[in-house]
C-alpha positions as CSV (number, residue, x, y, z in Angstrom):
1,X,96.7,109.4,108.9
2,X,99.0,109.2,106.0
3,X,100.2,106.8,103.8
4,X,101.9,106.3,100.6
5,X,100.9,104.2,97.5
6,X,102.6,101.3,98.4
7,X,101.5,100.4,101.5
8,X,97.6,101.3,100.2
9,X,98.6,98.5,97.5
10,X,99.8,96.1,100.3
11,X,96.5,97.0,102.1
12,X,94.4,96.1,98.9
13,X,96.2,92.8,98.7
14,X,92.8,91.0,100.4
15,X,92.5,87.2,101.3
16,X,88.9,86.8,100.1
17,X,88.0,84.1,101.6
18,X,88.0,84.9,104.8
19,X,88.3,89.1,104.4
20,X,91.7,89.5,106.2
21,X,93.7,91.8,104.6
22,X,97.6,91.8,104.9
23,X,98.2,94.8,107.2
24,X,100.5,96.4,109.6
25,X,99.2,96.4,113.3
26,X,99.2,100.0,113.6
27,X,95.9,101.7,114.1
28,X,96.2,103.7,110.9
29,X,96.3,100.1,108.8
30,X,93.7,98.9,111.0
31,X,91.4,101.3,109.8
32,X,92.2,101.2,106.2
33,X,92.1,97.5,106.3
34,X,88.6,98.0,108.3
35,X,87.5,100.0,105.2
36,X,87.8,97.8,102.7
37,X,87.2,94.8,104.1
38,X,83.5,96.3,105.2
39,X,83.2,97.2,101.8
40,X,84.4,94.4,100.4
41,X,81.4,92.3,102.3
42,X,79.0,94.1,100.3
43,X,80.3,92.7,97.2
44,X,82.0,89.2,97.6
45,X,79.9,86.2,96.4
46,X,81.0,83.7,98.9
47,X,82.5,80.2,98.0
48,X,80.3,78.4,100.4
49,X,78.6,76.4,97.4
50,X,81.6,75.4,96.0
51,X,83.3,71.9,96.5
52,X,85.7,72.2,99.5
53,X,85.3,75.9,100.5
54,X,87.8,75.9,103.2
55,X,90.6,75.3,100.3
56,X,89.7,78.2,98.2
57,X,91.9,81.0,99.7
58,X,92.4,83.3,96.9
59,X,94.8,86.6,96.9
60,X,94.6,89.3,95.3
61,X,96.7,92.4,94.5
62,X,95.0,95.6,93.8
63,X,95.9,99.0,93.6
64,X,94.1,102.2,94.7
65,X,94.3,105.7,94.0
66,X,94.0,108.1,96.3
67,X,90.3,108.7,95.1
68,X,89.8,105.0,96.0
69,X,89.5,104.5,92.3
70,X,91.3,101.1,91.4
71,X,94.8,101.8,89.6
72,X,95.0,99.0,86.6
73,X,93.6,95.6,86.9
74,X,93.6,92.9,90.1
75,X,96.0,90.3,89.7
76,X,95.9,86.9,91.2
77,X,99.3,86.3,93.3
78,X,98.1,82.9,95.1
79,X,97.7,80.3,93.9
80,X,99.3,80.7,90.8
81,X,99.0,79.3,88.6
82,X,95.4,77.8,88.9
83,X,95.1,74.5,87.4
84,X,92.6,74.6,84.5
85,X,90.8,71.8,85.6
86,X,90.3,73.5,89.4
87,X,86.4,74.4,88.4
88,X,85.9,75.5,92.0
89,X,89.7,77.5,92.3
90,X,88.5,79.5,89.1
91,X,85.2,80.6,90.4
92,X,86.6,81.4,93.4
93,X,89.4,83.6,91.9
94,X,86.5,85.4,89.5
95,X,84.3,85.9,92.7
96,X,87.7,87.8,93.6
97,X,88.4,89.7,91.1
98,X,84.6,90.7,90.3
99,X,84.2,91.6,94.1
100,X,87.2,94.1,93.9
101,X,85.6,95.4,90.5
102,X,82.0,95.9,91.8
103,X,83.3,97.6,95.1
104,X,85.5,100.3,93.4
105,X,85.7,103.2,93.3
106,X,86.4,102.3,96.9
107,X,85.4,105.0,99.8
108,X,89.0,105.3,102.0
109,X,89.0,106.7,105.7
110,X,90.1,110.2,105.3
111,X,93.6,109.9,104.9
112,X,96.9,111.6,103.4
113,X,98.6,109.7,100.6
114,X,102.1,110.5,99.4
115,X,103.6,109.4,96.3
């Protein structure tokens, strides 16, 4: 498989709430997207005990290196901006972003990347 940098950053853009990740159909993005999301399980905190859990659909944009090693910081892209007096929006966008954290370096199907 190859891919390039940008398309592993669209793959790490991850809807946490229900572990889809934005992908391409073809088989090559399925199994990246496979990857991570399996690995992503292992470290997500659900929002279950939250207030309204179905609501709390956080993204995320993330960048990998080809090591799996995360390139920078995760960024919240939706919903932005969270209101500061969303309790339940904020937890659920630091159960994000601590999920990616704990999970990297991440372990990537073998794979070509191209700058």
């Amino acid at each position: 498989m190859t891919f390039s940098r940008s398309s592993i950053c669209l793959l790490a853009c991850i809807f946490l709430l229900g572990l889809r990740a934005a992908a391409d159909t073809s088989e090559d993005y399925k199994s990246l997207e496979a990857a991570l999301i399996g690995q992503m399980r292992g470290c997500w905190d659900d929002v279950a005990d939250l207030p309204d859990p179905e609501r709390l659909k956080i993204s995320v944009r993330f960048v990998l290196e080809a090591n799996g090693a995360l390139k920078g910081v995760p960024v919240t892209v939706s919903p932005r901006p969270i209101p500061e007096d969303d309790k339940a929006m904020l937890v659920a966008e630091s159960r994000a972003i601590s999920a990616i954290n704990v999970c990297a370096p991440f372990e990537l199907p073998a794979t070509e990347i191209e700058d």
